[in-house]
N, C-alpha and C positions, 0 to 999 in steps of 0.2 A: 724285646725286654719289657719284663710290667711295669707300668705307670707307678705302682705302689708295692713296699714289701713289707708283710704285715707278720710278725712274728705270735705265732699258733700256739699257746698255753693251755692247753684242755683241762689240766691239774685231776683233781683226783673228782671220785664218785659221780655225781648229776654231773661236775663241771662238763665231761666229756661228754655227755648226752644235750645241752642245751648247748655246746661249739656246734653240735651237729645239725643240732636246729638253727644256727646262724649260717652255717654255709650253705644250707639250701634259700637262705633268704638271699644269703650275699650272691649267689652264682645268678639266681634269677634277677637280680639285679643287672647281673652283666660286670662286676667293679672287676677294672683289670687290675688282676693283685697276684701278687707271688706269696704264695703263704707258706712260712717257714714254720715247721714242728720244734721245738723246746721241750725239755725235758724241766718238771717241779713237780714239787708235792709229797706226799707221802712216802710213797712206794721209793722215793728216789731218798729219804731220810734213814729207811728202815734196810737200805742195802750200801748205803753208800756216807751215812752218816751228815748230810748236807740235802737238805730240801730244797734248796736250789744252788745248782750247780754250776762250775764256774764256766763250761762250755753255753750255759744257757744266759748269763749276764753277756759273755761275748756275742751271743746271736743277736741279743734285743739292741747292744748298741750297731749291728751293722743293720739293721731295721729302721720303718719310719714313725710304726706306731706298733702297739702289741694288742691282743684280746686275748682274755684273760677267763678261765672258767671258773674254779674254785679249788682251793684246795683245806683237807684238813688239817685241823692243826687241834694239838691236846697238852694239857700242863708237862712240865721239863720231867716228874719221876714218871708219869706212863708212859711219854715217847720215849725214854732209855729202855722201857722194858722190853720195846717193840724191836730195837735193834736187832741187824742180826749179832748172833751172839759173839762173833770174830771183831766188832765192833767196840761191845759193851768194856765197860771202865777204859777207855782210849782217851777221856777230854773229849766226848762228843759229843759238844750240848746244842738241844732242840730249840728253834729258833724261827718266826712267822716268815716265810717267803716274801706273800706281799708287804710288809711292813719292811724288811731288811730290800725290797728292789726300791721303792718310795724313797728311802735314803741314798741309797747307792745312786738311783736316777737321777733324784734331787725332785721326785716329782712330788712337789710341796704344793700343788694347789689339786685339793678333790672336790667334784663339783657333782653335787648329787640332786639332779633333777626328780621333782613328786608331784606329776600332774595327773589327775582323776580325769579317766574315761568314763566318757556319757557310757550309760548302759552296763557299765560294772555294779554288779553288786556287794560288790567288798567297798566298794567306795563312803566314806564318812560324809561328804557332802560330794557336789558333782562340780563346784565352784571353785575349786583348791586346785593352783598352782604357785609350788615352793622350788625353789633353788638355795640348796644350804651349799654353801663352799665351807671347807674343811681345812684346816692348814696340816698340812700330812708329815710331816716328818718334826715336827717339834713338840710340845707339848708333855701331857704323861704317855705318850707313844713316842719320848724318843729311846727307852734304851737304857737308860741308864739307871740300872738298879743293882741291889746289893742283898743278899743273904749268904753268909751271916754276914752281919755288919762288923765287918775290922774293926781293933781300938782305937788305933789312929784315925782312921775317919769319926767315930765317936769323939774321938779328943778334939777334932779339930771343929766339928758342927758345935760341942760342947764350948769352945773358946771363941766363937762368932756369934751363937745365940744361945740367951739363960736359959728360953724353955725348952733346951737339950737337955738340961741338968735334971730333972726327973727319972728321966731313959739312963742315966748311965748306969747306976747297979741292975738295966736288964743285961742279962747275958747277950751277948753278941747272934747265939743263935739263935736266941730265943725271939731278933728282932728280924722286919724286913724295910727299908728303904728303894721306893720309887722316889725318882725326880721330876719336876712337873718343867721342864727347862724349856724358856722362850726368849726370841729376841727381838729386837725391834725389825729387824729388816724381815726377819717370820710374818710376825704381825703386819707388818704396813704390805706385803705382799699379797698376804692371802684377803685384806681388806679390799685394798687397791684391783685386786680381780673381780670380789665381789661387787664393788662400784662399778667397776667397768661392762660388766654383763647389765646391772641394772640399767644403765645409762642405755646401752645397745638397744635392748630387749624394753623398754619403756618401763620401767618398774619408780615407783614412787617414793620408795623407801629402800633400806637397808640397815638390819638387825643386826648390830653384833650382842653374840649370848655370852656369857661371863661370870663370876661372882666375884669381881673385885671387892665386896665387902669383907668379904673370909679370906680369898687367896688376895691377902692388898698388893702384893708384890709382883707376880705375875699378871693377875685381873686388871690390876691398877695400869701395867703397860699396854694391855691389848686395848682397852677403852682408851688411853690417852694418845696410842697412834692412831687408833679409828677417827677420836677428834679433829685430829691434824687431815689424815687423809678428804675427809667430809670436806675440808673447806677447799679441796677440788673441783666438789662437785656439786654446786648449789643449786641446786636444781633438784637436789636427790636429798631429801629428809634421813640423817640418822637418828636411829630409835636405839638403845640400850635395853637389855633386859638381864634379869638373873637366871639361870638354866634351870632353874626349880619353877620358879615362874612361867618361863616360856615352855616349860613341857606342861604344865596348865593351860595356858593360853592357846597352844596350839591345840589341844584336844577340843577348845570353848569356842575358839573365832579363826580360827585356820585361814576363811578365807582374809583375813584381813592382811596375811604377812604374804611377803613376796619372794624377796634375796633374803637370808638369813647368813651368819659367817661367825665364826667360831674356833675356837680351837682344838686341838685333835680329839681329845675327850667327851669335849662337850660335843662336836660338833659329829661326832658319830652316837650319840645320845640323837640327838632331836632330827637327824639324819632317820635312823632306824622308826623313832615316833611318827616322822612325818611320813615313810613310806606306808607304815599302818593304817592313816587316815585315805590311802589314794588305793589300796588293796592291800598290801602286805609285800612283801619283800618279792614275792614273784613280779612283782611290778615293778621293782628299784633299781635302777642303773647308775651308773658312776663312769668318771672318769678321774685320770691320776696324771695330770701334766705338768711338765716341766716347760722350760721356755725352746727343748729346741726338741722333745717326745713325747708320747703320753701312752698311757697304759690304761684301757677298758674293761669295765668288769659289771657283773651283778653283783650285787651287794651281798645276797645269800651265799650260803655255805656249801659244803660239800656232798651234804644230806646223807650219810651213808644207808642211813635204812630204806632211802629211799634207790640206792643205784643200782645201776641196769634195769630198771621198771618202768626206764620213760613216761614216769607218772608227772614231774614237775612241771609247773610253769614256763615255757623256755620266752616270757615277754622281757624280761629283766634284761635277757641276755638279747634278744635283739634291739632293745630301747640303746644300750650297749652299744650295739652294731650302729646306730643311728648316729649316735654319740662322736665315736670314730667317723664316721660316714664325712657328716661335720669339720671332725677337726681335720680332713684329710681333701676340704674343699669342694667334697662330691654331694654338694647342696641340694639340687634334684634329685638324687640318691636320694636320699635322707629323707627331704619331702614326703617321698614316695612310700619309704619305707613306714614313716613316723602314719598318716592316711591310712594305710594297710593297716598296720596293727588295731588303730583305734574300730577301723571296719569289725574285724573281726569281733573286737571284744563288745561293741554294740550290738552286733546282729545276737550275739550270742548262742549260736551253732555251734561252736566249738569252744569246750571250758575245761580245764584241766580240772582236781579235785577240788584246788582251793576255792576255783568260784563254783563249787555244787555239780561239776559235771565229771565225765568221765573218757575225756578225748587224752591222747595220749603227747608227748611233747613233740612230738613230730608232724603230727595230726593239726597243729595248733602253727606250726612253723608252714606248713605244705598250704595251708588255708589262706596263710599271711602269702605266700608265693603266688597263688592263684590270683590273690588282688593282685597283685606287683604287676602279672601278666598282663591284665586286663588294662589297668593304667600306662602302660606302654605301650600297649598295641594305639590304644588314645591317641595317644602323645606324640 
């Protein structure tokens, strides 16, 4: 029986071409794992009306952790178009996979590592290492929105706050309504993990981004549970910032921040910023953990123009694989894997498009495999 059973999500376009470049990492590796196939994504919306399917929530919960490729996802009137047409006017409305597993999991902490390799040339500076945590299922990504907006719900925002009263002679359809909904136990977790990595990891600070000046109500919770939480850990400086500011700052002084934490919105804002300063998203990995799973991924998309060309980047996806590697205790794993990559992108022999070259994603994964060899044979 394997030591690990790791549930296999390739999703749609490149996803399935950089899975394939982590399994040539993971096998050379050696990691005893059982890797279970699931079904998501597109292909699975456009025939079946459900992007992810309810045989594939039952697989990940009898799993220990998931990897995750990409899948596409497009606004609610084009993906009806795509239906098949035995489908279309059923009540089948399009809906993000990863965002609907994040809640279903419960996995409310995303932790997106952005460290610059020496010898990258996409690199903003070579000094930059960030850790933004994300609170993943609360925020304006939880769900809860409205077109058109009912009277009664108009009547009722109308009789809790005055400056409803403008909005009511718009028409209903003419409006839309998202919700930015957060709680304390959101906040003081996704904080409290942030602390906790800093404290690990030696990190001297810890940033949460927010604009309680504007949002007072939400803004105002997340800064006043970070207060509370901080006096945990005195040893570790909390810094405050505004998300408009911090997406300045981080472009000016990058190297000076460390853990950064945030809410869903913001914190995939300065998420995405900060992967740009370390190369671009073919470098940015994620993880999506809950207290008793977690779910790994590259941050990038689906790329359709770019699939079946084996042209992308497949580093994202094994920083990924590293990530997982970690959370599943196979620390020499990881090690090993994390050395390899950086080998390669220094020597610089092998570079996909984005950094000026023209090696292919497998080309890029088989090179990372060659170190792995050689480090083992070491070892």
């Amino acid at each position: 029986m394997a030591k690990h059973k790791i549930a296999w999500l390739p999703g749609d376009g490149v996803g399935n071409e950089v899975m394939e470049a982590a399994k040539i990492v993971l096998d050379t590796l050696g990691l005893d794992a059982e890797y279970k196939p699931g079904d998501v994504g597109w292909e699975f919306w456009k025939s079946e009306g459900n992007p992810l399917p309810d045989r594939t929530i039952k697989l990940l919960k009898e799993c220990d952790v998931c990897l995750f490729g990409a899948i596409t996802s497009k606004p609610k009137d084009e993906a009806a178009k795509e239906l098949d047409p035995k489908l279309r006017d059923k009540g089948f409305v399009y809906f993000s996979p990863i965002v609907n597993l994040r809640q279903i999991l419960n996995l409310s902490t995303n932790m997106r590592p952005c460290k610059a390799f020496k010898g990258n040339p996409l690199n903003y500076r070579d000094d930059i290492d960030l850790v933004v945590f994300r609170e993943n299922t609360e925020g304006m990504y939880c769900g809860i929105e409205f077109h058109p907006v009912p009277d009664e719900l108009k009547e009722v925002f109308n009789k809790l706050h005055k400056k409803m009263a403008r909005f009511m002679d718009t028409p209903g359809e003419d409006m839309a309504i998202s919700t930015r909904l957060m709680t304390r136990k959101g906040c003081e977790n996704i904080v409290r993990d942030a602390f906790e990595y800093a404290k690990k990891h030696g990190y001297p600070t810890v940033t949460v981004v927010e604009k309680p000046n504007v949002l007072r109500e939400t803004g105002g919770l997340m800064i006043r549970t970070a207060r509370e939480v901080a006096k945990d850990y005195p040893g570790i400086e909390l810094w405050e910032t505004n998300i408009d500011a911090m997406c300045m700052w981080l472009v000016k002084n990058p190297q000076k921040y460390g853990v950064l934490v945030a809410e869903n919105l913001f914190g995939d804002i300065i998420s995405d910023l900060s992967a740009q300063l370390v190369g671009g998203l073919g470098f940015a990995s994620s993880g999506n953990i809950s207290d008793s799973f977690a779910l790994f991924e590259p941050t990038h998309g689906s790329a359709p123009k770019y699939a079946g060309q084996y042209k992308v980047n497949p580093t994202a996806m094994l920083l990924s694989a590293k990530m997982m590697l970690d959370y599943l205790g196979e620390t020499k794993m990881a090690n090993v894997l994390s050395k390899s990559i950086a080998e390669v992108v220094e020597e610089g022999k092998y570079r996909t498009y984005d950094m000026g070259g023209n090696s292919t994603t497998l080309e890029v994964a088989e090179e990372v495999a060659r170190k792995i060899e050689r480090k083992l044979v070491k070892s």
